[in-house]
N, C-alpha and C positions, 0 to 999 in steps of 0.2 A: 308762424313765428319765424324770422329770421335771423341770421346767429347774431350776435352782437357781440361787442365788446364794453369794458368797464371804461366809463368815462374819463376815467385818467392814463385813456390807453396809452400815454407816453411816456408812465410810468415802466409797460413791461416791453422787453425786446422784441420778445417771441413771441405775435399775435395771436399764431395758434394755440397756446395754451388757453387762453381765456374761452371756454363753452362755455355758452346755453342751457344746453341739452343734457340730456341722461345719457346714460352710454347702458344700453341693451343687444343683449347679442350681436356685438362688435358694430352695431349701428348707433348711430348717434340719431336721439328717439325724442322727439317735443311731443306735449301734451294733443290728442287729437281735437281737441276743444281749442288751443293755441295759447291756453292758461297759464300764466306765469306767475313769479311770485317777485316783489321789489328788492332788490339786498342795497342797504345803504351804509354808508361811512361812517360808524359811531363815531368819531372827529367832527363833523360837519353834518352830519343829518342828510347830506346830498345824496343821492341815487344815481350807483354806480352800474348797475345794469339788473337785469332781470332773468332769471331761472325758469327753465320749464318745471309745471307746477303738475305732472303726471297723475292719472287716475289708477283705482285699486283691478279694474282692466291690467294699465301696463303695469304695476306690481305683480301682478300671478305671471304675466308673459316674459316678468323678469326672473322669476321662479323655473317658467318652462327653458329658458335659456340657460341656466344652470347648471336642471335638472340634466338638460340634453349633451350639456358639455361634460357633464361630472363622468363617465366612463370612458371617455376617453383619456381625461388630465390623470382621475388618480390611478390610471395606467401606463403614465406617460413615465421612462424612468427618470428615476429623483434626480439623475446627474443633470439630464432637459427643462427638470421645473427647477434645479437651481442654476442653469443657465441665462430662464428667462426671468427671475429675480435677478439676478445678480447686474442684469442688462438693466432693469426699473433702478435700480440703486446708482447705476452711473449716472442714466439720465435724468434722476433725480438732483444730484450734486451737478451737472452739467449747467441744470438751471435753475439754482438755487435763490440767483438772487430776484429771478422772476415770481418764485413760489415764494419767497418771502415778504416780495412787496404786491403779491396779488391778497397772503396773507391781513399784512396789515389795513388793506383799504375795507376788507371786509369785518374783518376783525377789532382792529383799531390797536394793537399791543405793538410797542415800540419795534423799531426795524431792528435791533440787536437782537432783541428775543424773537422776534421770528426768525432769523436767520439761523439761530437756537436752536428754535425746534424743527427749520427743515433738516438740520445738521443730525438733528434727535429721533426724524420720521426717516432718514434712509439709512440711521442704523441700525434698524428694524429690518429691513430690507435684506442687509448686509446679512445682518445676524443669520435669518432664516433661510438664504440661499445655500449658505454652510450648512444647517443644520437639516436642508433638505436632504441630504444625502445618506444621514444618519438617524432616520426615524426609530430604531432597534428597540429591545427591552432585553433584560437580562433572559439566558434559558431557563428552566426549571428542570431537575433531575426528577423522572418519574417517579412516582409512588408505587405504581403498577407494576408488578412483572410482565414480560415479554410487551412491554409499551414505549414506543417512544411520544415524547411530549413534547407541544412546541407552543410557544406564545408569538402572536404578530400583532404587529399594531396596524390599523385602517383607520382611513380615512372614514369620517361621519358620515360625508354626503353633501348637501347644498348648506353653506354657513351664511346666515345671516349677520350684518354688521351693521350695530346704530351708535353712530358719533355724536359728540359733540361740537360746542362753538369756541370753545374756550382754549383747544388743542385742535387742531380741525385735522391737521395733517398727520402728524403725531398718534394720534388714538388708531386712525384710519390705516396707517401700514404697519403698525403694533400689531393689529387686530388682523386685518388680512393677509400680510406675511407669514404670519404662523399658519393661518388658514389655507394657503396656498402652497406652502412648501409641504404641509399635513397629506396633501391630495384633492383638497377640498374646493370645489368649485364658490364662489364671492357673491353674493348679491349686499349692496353697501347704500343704506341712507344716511344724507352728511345731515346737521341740523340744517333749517329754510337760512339760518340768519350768514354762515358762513357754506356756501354750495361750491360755490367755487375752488376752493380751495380742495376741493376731492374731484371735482369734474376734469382738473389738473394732473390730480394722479392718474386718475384713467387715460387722460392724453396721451401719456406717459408709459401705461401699460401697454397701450394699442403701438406703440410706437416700439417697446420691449419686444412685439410679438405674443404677447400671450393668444392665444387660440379664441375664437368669438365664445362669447358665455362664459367663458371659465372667471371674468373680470368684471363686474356690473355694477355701476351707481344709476339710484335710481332718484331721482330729488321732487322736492315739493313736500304737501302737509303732511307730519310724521306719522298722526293714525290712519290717515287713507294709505298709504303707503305700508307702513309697519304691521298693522291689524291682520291683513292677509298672508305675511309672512306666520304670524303666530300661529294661525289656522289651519295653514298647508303642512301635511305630513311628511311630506318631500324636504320640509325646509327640516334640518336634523339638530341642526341644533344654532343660538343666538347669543351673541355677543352687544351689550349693551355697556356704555358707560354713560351715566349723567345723575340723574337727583335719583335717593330711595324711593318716592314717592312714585316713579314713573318705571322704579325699577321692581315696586310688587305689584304695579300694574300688566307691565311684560309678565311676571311670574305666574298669576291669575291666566293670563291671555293665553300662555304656552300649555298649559296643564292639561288638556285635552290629549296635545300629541305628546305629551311627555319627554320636551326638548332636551338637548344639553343646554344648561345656561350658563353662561360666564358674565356677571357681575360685576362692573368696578364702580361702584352708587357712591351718598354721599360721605365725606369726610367732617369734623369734626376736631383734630388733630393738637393736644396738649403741648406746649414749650413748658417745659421744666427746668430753672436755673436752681442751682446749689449756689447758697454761699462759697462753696471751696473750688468754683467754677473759676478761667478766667472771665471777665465780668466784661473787655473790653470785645472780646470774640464773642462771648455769647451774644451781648449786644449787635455786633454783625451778623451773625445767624440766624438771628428772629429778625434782621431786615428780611433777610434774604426768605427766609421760611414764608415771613406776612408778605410781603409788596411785588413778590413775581406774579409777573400777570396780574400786573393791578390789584392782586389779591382774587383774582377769579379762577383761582387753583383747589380743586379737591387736595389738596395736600399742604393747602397754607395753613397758618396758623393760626388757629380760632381764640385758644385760649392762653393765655400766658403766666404763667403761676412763679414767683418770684418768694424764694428766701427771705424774711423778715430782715433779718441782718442787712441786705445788698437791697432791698425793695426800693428805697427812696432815689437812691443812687443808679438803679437801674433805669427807673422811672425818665428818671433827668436826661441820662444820655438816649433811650429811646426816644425821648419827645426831641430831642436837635436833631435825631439825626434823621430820623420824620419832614421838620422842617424845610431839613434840607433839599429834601429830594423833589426835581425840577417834574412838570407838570406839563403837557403837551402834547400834539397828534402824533400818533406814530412815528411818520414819517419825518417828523423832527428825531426820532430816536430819545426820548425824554426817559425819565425812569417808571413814572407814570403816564398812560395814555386813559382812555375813555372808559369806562364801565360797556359794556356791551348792548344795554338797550335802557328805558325807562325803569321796569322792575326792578333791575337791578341798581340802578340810584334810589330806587325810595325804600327799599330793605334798607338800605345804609342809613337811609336820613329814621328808619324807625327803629331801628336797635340803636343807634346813639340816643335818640329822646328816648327810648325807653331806661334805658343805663342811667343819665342823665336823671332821671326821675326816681330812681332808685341810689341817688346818693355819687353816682361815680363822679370824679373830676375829669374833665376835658382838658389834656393839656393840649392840643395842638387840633388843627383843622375840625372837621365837626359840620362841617355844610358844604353845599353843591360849587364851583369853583366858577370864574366869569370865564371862563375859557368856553363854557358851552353848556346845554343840561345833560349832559351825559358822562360828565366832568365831576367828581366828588375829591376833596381835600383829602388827604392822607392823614389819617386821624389816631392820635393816641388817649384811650382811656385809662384813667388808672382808679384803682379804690371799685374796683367792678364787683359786685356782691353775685354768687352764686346763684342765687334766682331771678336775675334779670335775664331776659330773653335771649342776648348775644351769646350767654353764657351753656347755652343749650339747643341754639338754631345755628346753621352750617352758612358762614356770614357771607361769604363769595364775592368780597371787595376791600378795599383797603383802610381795615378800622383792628385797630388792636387793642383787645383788653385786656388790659393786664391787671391781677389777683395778687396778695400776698398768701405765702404758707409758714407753719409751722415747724410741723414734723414731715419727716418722708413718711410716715402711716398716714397723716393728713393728707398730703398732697396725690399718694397712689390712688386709694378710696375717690378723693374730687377726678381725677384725671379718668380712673374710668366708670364714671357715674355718666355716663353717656350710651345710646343704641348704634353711637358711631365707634367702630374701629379698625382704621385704615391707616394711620401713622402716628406717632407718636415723636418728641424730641425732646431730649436729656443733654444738658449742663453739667458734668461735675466733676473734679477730677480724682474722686474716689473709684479705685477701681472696683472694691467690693460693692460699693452703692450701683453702680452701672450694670454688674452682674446683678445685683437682687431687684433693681428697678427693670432690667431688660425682662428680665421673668416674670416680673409682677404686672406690669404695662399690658391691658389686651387689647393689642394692636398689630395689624399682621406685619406692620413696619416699624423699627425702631430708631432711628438716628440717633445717635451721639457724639455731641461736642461738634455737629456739622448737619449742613443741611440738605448739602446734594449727594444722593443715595440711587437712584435712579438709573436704568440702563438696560441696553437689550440682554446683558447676559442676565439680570436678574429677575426671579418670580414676583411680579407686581401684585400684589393686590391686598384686601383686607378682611377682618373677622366682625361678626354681628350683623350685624343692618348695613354693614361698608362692604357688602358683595360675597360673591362666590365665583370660585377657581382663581384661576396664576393667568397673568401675561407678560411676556417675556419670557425668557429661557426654554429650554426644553420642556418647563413645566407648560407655557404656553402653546407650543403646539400640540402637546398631547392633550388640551382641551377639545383639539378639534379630531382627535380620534379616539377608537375602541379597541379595546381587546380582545382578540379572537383566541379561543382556545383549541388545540386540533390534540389529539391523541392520537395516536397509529397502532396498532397491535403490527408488529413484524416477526411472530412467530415464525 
């Protein structure tokens, strides 16, 4: 195979950023069969270049590269691993607008939000080149006489990293910055539909200087690939985010070696307006909550539960301001761009007939758009009944249905009558309600009166069937380490 580039190479400046290939033990690594895999333009359906499509062979070689590197990085001192973040984090921002618009071609989400989240994946970067320095834990005063006591924290070992499409860069240096500034040597599969956009950061790292092995994507079909990581006992612990369903399949798959797992699965995510809200910002809030990323957001807004009093009212100004919102390829920059593949338009097209069938009203969009098939209208339901499908499946596009309540004991009960919980969002300008609803809400995130919450200082994540452990913060590095306990008798 030889390297290519994405068809719209006159999109990006810097040629070399656009691989092929895997990056394995600082080599850049094609399938030995010459097997690729297509990645094409949700906008256009066109075929923008091709990925090597590697065997569960080079998945373990991407293991032994790793494995090989990991004594010497997580004994490299912290000041040098956060020298060589700190160096990925410039040349990340250096070529931002390249990673944003290689972003969008594969991706298809408007050129504003990607520029977003490369702004969003090198504060990740940022974050953890600082916090390499200061991996510490509190001391502990011994119990023992004539003992002294000490707690260190270490690095796991070889961390695996499986992303997704929906955030491609974003997840990817959340996830591996903590890993790496921890001690921990990288093995990283991006999903088949967005590859490039991680074979990018490696570019990037190789050009940082990270040491061969300590940095590795490896691309092509997620279980030839994944499968062997679960299996190898070297591999110490796994980082996944994407659907529940694929996420108690890694858990099944790990359980032999007894991995760490860190969890970010699906969302599910309640909008709760109070009458005593204001009504014209929460309005803005649930755009914002539903329609980023098309609505292809583990964090959008699934359900929307609306005050009887303000229901009608609410209804009205969500369905204009729906309307409004401009429809188009990415690279126009629109508010909405493409749904990511086939599946994911015909979820959309079957929880509205299903709603739809169950009594709800359609005020606004509701079918597939002429712009292209991979094009869905932005759509508002209202009068949505609790046992329609939308109302209990994690919708991952841009359809809102929105519910009336009565009571705050009604609306807590509906809100977490769900196996999801990962965020949660409150309307009200009661301050006591805010207190008794932040507490009552189980959801390991809660926003109020606002929708962006997000950031590298904060502990990402969520409770129930929505994941296990933190990313971001210091809680997420110390996912990718242990605690060692040492006592010393110094009689």
């Amino acid at each position: 195979m030889t390297e290519t580039a994405l068809s719209a190479r006159d999109e990006i400046s810097d040629k070399r950023l656009v691989r092929s290939f895997s990056f394995i033990g600082g080599r850049w690594v094609g399938a030995s069969d010459e097997a690729t895999l297509p990645v094409t333009d949700p906008a256009t359906g066109a075929r923008i270049g091709d990925i090597a499509s590697l065997t569960a062979e080079n998945s373990r070689a991407a293991v032994d590269a790793a494995a090989v590197a990991f004594p010497g990085w997580s004994t490299t001192l912290p000041q040098e691993r956060a020298a060589r973040l700190r160096k990925w984090f410039e040349l990340i921002l250096e070529n931002r607008e390249d990673l944003a618009r290689i972003m969008v071609l594969e991706q298809g989400k408007p050129l504003s939000e990607a520029r977003g989240e490369i702004d969003y994946a090198a504060s990740f970067v940022e974050y953890y080149a600082e916090e390499a320095k200061r991996p510490n834990i509190e001391g502990v005063t011994s119990h023992l006489p004539n003992a002294e006591v000490e707690l260190w924290l270490e690095p796991v070992g070889v961390a695996a990293l499986v992303t997704p499409w929906n955030f491609p860069s974003a997840m990817l240096t959340r996830k591996a910055a903590a890993a790496l500034a921890a001690g921990c040597t990288v093995i990283a599969h991006p999903s088949a539909e967005t590859p490039f956009s991680a074979t990018v950061l490696a570019e990037l790292a190789e050009r940082a200087g990270f040491p061969p092995g300590v940095f590795n994507v490896v691309t092509g079909v997620a279980p030839t690939i994944v499968t062997p990581w679960t299996e190898d006992a070297r591999v110490r612990a796994l980082s996944f985010t994407g659907s529940t369903e694929v996420g108690r399949l890694l858990y099944r798959q790990s359980a032999a070696t007894v991995k760490k797992l860190i969890l970010e699965l699906g969302g599910h995510a309640p909008v709760i307006v109070f009458a005593d809200s204001d009504l014209d910002a929460a309005v803005a809030e649930t755009m914002k909550a539903k329609f980023a990323t098309s609505g292809q957001d583990c964090l959008g807004a699934n359900r929307i539960y609306v005050e009887r009093a303000i229901y009608d009212a609410f209804c009205a100004r969500l369905a204009a301001a729906t309307q409004a919102l401009s429809l188009g390829p990415g690279m126009d920059d629109p508010e909405i761009g493409p749904l990511m593949n086939e599946a994911a338009v015909a979820k959309q097209e079957a929880h509205v007939a299903d709603a739809l069938a169950h009594g709800a009203r359609l005020m606004c969009g509701g079918a597939r758009d002429a712009l292209g098939p991979l094009f869905y209208q932005p759509t508002v339901l209202c009068d949505v009944p609790d046992h329609a499908r939308i109302m209990s499946e994690e919708i991952f596009g841009p359809v809102a249905p929105v519910t009336p309540f009565d009571t705050e004991e009604d609306v807590i009960g509906r809100a977490n009558d769900s196996e999801y919980g990962l965020i949660a969002y409150l309307h009200t300008s009661d301050p006591r309600r805010i207190y008794r609803l932040s507490r009552a809400l189980q959801y390991g995130m809660v926003a109020v009166n606002r929708t962006k919450v997000t950031g590298a200082p904060i502990p990402f994540g969520g409770t129930k069937q929505s994941g296990l452990g933190r990313e971001g913060a210091r809680a997420g590095m110390q996912e990718f380490m242990e605690i060692k306990y040492v006592c010393r008798d110094w009689a």
